[in-house]
C-alpha positions as CSV (number, residue, x, y, z in Angstrom):
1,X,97.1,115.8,104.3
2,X,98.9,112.7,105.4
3,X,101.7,115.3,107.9
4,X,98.9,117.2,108.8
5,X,96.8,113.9,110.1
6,X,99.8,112.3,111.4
7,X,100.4,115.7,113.2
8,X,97.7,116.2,114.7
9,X,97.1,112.3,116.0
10,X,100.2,113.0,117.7
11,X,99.1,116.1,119.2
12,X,95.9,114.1,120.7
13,X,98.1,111.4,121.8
14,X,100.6,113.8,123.8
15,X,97.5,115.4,125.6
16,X,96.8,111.4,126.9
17,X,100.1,110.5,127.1
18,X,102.9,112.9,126.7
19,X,106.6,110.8,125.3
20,X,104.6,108.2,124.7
21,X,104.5,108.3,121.1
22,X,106.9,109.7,118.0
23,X,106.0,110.6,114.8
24,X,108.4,109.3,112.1
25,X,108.1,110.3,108.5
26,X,109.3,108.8,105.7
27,X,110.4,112.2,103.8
28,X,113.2,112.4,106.3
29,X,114.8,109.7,104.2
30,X,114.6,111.1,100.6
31,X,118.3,110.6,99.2
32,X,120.1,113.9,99.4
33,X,120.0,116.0,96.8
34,X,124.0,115.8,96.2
35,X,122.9,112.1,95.8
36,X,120.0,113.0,93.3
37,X,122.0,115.0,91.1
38,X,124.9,112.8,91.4
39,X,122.1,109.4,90.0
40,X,120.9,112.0,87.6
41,X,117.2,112.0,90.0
42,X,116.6,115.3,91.1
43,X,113.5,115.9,87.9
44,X,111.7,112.8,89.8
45,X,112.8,113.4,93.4
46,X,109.7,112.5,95.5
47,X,109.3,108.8,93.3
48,X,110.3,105.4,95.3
49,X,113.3,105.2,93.5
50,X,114.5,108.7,95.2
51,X,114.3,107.3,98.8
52,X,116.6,105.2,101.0
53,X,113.8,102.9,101.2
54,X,116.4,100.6,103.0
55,X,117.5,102.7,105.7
56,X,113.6,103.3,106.4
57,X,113.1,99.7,106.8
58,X,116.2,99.1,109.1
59,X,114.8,102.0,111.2
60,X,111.2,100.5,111.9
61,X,112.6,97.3,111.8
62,X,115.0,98.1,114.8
63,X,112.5,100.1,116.1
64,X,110.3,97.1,117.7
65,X,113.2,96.8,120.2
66,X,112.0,98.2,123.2
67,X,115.6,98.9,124.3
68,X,116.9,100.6,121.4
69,X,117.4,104.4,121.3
70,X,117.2,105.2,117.5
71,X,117.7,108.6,115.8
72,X,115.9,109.4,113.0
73,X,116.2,112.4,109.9
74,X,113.5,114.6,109.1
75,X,113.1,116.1,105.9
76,X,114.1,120.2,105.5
77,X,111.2,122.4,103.6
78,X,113.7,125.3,104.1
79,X,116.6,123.4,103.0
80,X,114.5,120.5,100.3
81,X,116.9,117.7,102.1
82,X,116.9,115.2,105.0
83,X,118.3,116.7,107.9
84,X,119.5,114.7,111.5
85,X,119.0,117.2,114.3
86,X,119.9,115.0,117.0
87,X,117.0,116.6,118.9
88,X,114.9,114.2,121.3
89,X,111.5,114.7,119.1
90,X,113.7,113.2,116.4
91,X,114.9,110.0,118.4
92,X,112.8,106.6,119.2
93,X,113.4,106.2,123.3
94,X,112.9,103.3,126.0
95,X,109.9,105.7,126.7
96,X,108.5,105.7,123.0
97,X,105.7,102.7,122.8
98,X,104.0,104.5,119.9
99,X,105.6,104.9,116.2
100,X,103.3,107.2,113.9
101,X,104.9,107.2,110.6
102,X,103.0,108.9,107.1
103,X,104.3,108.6,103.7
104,X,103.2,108.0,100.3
105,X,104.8,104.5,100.3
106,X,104.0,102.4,102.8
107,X,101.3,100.5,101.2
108,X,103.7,100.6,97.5
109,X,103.8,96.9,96.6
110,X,107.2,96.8,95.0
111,X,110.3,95.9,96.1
112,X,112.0,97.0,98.5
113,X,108.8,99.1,99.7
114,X,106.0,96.3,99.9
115,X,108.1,95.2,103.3
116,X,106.9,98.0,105.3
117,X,103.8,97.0,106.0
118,X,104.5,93.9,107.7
119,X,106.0,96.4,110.1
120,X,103.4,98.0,110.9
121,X,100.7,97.0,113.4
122,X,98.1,99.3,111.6
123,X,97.8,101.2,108.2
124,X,95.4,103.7,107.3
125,X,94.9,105.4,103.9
126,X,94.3,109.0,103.8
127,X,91.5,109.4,100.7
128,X,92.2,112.8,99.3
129,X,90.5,113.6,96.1
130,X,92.9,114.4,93.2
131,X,92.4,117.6,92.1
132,X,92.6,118.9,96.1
133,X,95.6,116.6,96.4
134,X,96.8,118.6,93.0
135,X,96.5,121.5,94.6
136,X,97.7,121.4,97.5
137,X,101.2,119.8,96.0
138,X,101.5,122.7,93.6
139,X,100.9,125.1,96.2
140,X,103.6,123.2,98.5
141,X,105.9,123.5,95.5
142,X,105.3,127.2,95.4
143,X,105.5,127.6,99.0
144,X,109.3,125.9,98.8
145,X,110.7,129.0,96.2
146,X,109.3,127.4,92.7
147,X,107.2,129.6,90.1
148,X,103.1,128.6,89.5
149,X,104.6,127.4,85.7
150,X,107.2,125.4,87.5
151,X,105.2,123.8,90.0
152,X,102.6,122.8,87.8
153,X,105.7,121.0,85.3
154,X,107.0,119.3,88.3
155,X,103.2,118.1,89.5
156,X,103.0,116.8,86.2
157,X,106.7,115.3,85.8
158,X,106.5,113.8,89.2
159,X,104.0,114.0,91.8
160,X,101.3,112.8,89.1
161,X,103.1,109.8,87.9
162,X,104.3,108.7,91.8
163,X,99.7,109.3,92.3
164,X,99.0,106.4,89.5
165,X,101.7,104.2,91.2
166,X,99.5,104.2,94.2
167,X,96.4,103.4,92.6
168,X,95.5,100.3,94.4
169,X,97.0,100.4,96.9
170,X,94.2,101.7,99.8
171,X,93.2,97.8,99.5
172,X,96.2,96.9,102.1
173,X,94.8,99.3,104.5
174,X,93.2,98.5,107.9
175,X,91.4,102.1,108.3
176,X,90.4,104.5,104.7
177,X,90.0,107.9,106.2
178,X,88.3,110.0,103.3
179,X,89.1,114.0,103.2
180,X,86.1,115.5,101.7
């Protein structure tokens, strides 16, 4: 839900205003899996711990200088890593005055994660209810090569327990947008 909004704002925003705005998510800086398996982090890839919640930071922190011409990783479905493609959609210009970025994260208020949202002029909260957001996670997980038994173990080894760390957390939002 929150790629798919973040999407499709920038979609609307390019029919306005075309290279006036970038979309930035934060999956592009999951540690790699070399990295994970290396830390012994690949079972709970997709938790806080599992990004480089640092190199994030610098690059929205940098990012308010309206001179600086910043590239910026994407995460790989195909590949299940972060990838720098060195393509212009993937690089903050002169010309970029707008920074969407989506991520499960940005509202997180522990360390090093609960600085992100004094970078950001505006926050919303995408209100998807659990058993959709279940779903939909599962089905991802199936959609990227696992089985339905794997998927679900996975939900319930990871994407469940990084859900209950973000109870709370809508309450440091400017905007709630509820998915019914």
């Amino acid at each position: 839900g929150k790629s798919t909004l973040a999407q499709k704002l920038l979609e609307r925003i390019e029919t306005q205003t075309p290279q006036l705005a970038r979309l930035v998510p934060m999956d592009g800086f999951h540690l790699p899996n070399a990295q994970l398996d290396a830390l012994g982090l690949r079972p709970r890839k997709g938790a806080p711990h599992t990004f480089d919640a640092q190199a994030y930071l610098d690059l929205l922190s940098r990012a308010r200088d309206a001179t600086a011409t910043l590239d910026f990783p994407i995460y790989d479905r195909a590949l299940h890593d972060p990838v720098w493609t060195g393509r212009d959609e993937h690089r903050l210009t002169t010309d970029t005055r707008l920074i969407l970025t989506e991520g499960n994260y940005l509202l997180l208020d522990t360390d090093p994660w609960h600085q992100v949202r004094s970078l950001l002029d505006e926050a919303w909260w995408l209100d998807v209810p659990p058993e959709i957001a279940r779903d939909r996670l599962i089905a991802r997980h199936q959609r990227g090569g696992r089985s339905l038994e794997d998927a679900v173990r996975h939900y319930e080894r990871s994407d469940a327990e990084n859900v209950r760390l973000l109870n709370g957390c809508e309450t440091m939002a400017d905007v709630i947008v509820k998915l019914s």
